[in-house]
N, C-alpha and C positions, 0 to 999 in steps of 0.2 A: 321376831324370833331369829337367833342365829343358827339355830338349827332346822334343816328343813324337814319337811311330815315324809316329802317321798326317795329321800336319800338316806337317814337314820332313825327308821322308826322310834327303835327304844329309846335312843337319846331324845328325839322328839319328845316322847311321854315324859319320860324324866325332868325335862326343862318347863313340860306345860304342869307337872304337877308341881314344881318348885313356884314356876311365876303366880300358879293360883294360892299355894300359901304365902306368897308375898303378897297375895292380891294385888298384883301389878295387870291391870284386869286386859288396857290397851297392849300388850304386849302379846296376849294370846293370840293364838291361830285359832278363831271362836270358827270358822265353819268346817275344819278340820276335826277340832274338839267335838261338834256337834254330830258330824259324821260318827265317830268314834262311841260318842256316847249311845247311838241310836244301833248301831252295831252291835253294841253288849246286850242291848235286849233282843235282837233277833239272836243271837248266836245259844243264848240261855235257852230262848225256845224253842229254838232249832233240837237241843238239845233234851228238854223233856219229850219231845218228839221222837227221837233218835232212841232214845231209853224206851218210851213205852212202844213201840215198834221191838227191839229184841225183847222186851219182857214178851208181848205178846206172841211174835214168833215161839219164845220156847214155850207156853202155855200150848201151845197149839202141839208143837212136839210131842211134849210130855203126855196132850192127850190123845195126841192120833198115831203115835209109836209107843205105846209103851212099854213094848218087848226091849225100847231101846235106852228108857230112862238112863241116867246118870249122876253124876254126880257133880259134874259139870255143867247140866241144867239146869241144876239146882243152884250152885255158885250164880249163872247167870240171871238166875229168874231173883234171885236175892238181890245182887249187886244193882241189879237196873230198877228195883224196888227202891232199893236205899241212894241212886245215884236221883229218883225221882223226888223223894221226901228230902233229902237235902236242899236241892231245887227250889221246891217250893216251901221248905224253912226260911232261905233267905230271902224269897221274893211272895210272898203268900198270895199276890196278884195273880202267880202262877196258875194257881189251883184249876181255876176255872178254864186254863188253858188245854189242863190234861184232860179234862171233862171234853172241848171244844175239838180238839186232836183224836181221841179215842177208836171216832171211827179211820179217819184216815190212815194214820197208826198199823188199823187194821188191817187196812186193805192193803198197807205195804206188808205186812207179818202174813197175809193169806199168799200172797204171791211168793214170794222167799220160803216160806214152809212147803207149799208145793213143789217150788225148785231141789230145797236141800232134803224132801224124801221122796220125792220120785213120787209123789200121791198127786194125781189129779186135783185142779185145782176145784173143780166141780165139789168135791167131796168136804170140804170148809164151806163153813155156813157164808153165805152172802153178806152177811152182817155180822157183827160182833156179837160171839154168845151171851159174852159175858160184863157184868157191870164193871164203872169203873173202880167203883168197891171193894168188888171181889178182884180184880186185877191189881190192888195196889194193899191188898190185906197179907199179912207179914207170912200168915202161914197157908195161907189157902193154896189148891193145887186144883184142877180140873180132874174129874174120873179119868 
C-alpha cells in the first residue's frame, strides 16, 4: 500500500476500500484491516452501553426528582431510546448485548444520578429496578 495506516488515516481507508473493490486482495494492509474491523464492533457496543447508562441515569432522575422533571429529560430518555433501537436495527446481534449490559449500565447511572442530585447513593436500589423492557419501551416512565 502506498499509503501508510499511521500517517493518513482517511486516505488509508479510502485506498483499502478501493483495493478491496478491486479485489487486489495481496495489496491490503490485512492486520491493519483486521484491527479496524474489530474496532467497529467494540465501539458500536461501547456505544449501546453509553446510551443505556444515560437513558438510565434520567429514568433515575425523573424518578427520584420529580419536583425537577423537564423536558429535557424527556428529549434524553427519547433520544438514548432511539440511539439504542437504531443500534440494534442494524446489528440485531446486539440485542442481547443490552440485556448482557443492563446491569452494568446501572451501576454507572446509580453513581452519576447520585453525583448530579446530591442524593445519597444509599438511596438507589442496588440493583436495577427495572427490566430491560420497560427501559427500552417508547413510552414508559418510572412513578
Amino acid at each position: 500500500m502506498s499509503v501508510k495506516y499511521s500517517t493518513d488515516f482517511s486516505s488509508w481507508i479510502n485506498q483499502t476500500a478501493q483495493l478491496l473493490r478491486e479485489q487486489r486482495w495481496h495489496e491490503i494492509d490485512v492486520p491493519h484491516l483486521i484491527e479496524e474491523v474489530e474496532d467497529l464492533g467494540k465501539s458500536e457496543r461501547r456505544g449501546i452501553a453509553s446510551q443505556l447508562a444515560r437513558l438510565l441515569l434520567h429514568l433515575l432522575k425523573w424518578q427520584y426528582q420529580p419536583q425537577r422533571r423537564s423536558d429535557s429529560w424527556l428529549d434524553s430518555i427519547t433520544d438514548a431510546r432511539t440511539q439504542i433501537e437504531l443500534a440494534i436495527e442494524d446489528s440485531p446481534s446486539l440485542k442481547s448485548y443490552s440485556a448482557e449490559q443492563l446491569e452494568k449500565s446501572y451501576q454507572r447511572a446509580r453513581r452519576q444520578a447520585a453525583k448530579q442530585t446530591s442524593i445519597e447513593i444509599s438511596m438507589f436500589p442496588e440493583t436495577c429496578p427495572y427490566s430491560l423492557a420497560l427501559v427500552l419501551a417508547e413510552d414508559w416512565l418510572p412513578d
